[in-house]
N, C-alpha and C positions, 0 to 999 in steps of 0.2 A: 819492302827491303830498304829502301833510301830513307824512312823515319830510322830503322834499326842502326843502319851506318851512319845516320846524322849523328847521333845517339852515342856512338863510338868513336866522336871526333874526326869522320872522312868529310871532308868539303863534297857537297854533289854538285859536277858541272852540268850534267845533262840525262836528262833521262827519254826514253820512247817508247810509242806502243802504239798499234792499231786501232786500239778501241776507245774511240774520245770521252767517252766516262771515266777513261783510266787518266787519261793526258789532262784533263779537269782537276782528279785528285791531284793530280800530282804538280801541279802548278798552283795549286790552292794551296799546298804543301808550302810552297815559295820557290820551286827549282823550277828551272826552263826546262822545255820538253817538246821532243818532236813526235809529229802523229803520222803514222802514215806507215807502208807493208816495209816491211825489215828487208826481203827481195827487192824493192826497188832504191833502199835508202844505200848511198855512198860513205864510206866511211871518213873521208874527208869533208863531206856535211858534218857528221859531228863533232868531227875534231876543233871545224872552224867554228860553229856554233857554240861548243866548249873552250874556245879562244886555246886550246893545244896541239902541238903537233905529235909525231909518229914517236913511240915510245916515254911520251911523257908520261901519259896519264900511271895511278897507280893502282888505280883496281876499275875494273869492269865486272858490274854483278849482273846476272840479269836469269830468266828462267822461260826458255822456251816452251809452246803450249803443252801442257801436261796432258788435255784432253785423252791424244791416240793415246798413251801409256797407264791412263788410270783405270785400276782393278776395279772402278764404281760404272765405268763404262765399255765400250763395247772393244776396247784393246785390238784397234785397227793396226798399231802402228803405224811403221814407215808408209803404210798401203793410206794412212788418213793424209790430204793436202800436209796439214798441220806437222805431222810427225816428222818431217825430214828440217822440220825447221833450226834443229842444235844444229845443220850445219851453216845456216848465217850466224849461230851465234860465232862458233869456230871461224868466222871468216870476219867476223867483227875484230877477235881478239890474235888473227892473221895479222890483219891488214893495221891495224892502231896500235899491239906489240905492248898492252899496258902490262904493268911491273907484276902484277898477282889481276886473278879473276876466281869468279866464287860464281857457278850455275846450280841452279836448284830446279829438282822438278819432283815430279812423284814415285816411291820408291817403284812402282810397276816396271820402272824404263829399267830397272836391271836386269828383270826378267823377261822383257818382249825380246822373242826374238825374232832376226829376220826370216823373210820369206820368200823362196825362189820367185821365179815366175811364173812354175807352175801352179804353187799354193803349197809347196812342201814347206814347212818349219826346218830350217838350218841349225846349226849349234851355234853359229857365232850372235850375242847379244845385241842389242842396239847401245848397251853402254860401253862393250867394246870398242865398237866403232867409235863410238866418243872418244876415247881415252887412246885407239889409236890414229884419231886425226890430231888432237891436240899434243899426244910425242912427235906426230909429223912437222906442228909448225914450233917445238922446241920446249915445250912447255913440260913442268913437270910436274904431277898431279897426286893428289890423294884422293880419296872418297871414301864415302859413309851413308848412311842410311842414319840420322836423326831425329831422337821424336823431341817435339818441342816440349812438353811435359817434363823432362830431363834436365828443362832450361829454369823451369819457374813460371813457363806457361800454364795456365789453367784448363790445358786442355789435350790429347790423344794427335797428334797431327806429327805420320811421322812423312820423312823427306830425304830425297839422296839430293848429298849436296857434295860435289865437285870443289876443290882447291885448286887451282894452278898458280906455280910460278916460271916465270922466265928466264931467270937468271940463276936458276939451280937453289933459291934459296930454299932452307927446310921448311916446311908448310906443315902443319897441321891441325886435326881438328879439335872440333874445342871438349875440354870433359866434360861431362856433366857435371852441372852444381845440385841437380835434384835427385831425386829416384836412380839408381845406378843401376836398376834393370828394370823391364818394361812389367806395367803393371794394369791388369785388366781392370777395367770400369767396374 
């Protein structure tokens, strides 16, 4: 995602991630980059690693792990470590207040839903929850489901990708420049 918004004119000040293969690309890239679990990181590390303070920044992109949510696997959800992870992201884009945010993950997180304690399936989604944490800290959102194919990719790969902004401005998602409906291999 940070080649994409290089690409589109956004300065990247900082990027992070868990997995040091990931922190390697991405510093090979030319961006600084913290490594290390999202639970333990302070948002005021990155702020000051990214020489900004609280509401400067203007976009936070990022895509929590898609594993629990994707249809190719075993659709643990909230119940996998992993799946409760969008609420650091939520508490990244709490606590730093940036101007717009853009989360992406695999279209499955629309349809997981949660699940008691007993093991019963509930009606409400886990992208509800999303969408009602982030009206809770003021944010105002669109979503979609994307296939990149649509774009001029070479390729089937679709995605729910999240908008927010802050400050009430209108958001939305982008048209398609390709194919205007989905089109089987």
């Amino acid at each position: 995602m940070d080649i994409g918004l290089q690409d589109a004119g956004i300065r990247i000040a900082i990027g992070q991630d868990l997995d040091s293969s990931c922190i390697k690309t991405i510093r090979e890239n030319g961006h600084a980059a913290i490594e290390g679990d999202i639970t333990q990181l302070r948002s005021e590390t990155l702020l000051e690693q990214a020489g900004l303070r609280i509401g400067e920044p203007f976009l936070i992109c990022g895509g929590p792990p898609c594993q629990p949510f994707s249809t190719a696997g075993k659709r643990l959800g909230v119940n996998d470590p992993r799946g409760s992870l969008f609420i650091e992201f939520v508490r990244m884009i709490r606590e730093i207040r940036p101007r717009f945010f853009v989360m992406e993950n695999v279209k499955g997180l629309v349809s997981s839903k949660l699940v008691d304690r007993g093991g019963k399936s509930e009606d409400t989604t886990v992208l509800d929850v999303v969408l009602e944490q982030f009206a809770h800290i003021g944010y105002h959102t669109v979503h979609g489901i994307l296939d990149a194919v649509n774009y001029g990719v070479p390729q089937f790969r679709e995605r729910l990708i999240i908008l927010g902004s802050r400050d009430n401005e209108q958001v939305f998602l982008p048209v398609p420049t390709h194919f205007q409906i989905h089109q089987t291999p």
